[in-house]
Steps between C-alpha positions, in 0.01 A plus 500: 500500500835390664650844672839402340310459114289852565864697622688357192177650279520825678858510448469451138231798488714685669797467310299554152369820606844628638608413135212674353605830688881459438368448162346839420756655740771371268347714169643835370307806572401480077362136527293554811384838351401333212290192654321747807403750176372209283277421783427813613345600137307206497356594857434826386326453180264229709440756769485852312379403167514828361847553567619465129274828458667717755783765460826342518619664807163368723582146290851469655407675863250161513732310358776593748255482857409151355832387445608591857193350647519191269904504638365502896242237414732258426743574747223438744364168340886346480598590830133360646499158326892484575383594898247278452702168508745599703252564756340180451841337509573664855193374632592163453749544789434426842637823681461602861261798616222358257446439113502862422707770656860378433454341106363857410752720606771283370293476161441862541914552518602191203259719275606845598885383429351316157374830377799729587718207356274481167530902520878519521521206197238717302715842536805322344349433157472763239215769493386307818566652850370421924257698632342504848179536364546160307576378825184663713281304276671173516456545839124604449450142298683314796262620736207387287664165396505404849191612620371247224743228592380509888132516389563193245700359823254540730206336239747186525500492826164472532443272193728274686368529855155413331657189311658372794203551751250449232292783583175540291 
């Protein structure tokens, strides 16, 4: 694929993700309540069946620790797929001191500044507010998007170097 076709594809990822996130930033505390409990319950009843038999105090205590887990889950999973392209994006520049070193940390930095700017926009809206922790695991599914974007990288490479040499 032409470099210049693959970078305008990774752009578009990129920018449909950071739209996804701004999205669900952009809800009041009441709407994202509502959506994380609806899926919560549904986790819940798959996982502890016999939750709808259980004292209503134990009911909510589950309800609550998989809420919050559900809540870090997909802070994780945005912030990975969104680290993700942007790592693959960075790759796709020649850079001195080798493929690596220099397109991480400055995809380390764009994402750390994404999630305290997608923190700060989330505070402003009602019932909504920033925390650190929000942040820590943003950071947490950074890490692991680019760890999967330089194996995936790396895989192309040697895809390529195979093509090109036609190694059997």
């Amino acid at each position: 694929m032409k470099s210049w076709i693959y970078r305008i594809f990774l752009i578009l990822c990129i920018c449909s993700v950071a739209g996804f996130i701004f999205y669900n930033s952009t809800r009041t505390g009441v709407q994202s309540s509502t959506i994380s409990n609806n899926i919560a319950d549904k986790v819940v009843q798959v996982v502890v069946p016999e939750i709808d038999g259980m004292e209503s105090t134990v009911k909510e205590k589950k309800m609550y620790n998989a809420n919050a887990f559900l809540r870090d889950v997909a802070h994780v999973v945005e912030y990975a797929t969104f680290a993700f392209f942007v790592g693959l994006l960075a790759f796709t520049f020649k850079l001195r001191y080798g493929r690596y070193p220099i397109p991480i940390m400055l995809v380390l930095l764009f994402c750390f500044v994404f999630a305290i700017g997608d923190e700060l926009l989330q505070g402003s809206f009602d019932g909504r507010m920033a925390q650190f922790s929000d942040v820590a695991m943003d950071m947490l599914g950074v890490v692991m998007g680019l760890a999967v974007a330089c194996c995936t990288d790396l895989i192309g490479i040697h895809i390529i170097r195979r093509k090109t040499f036609k190694i059997k």
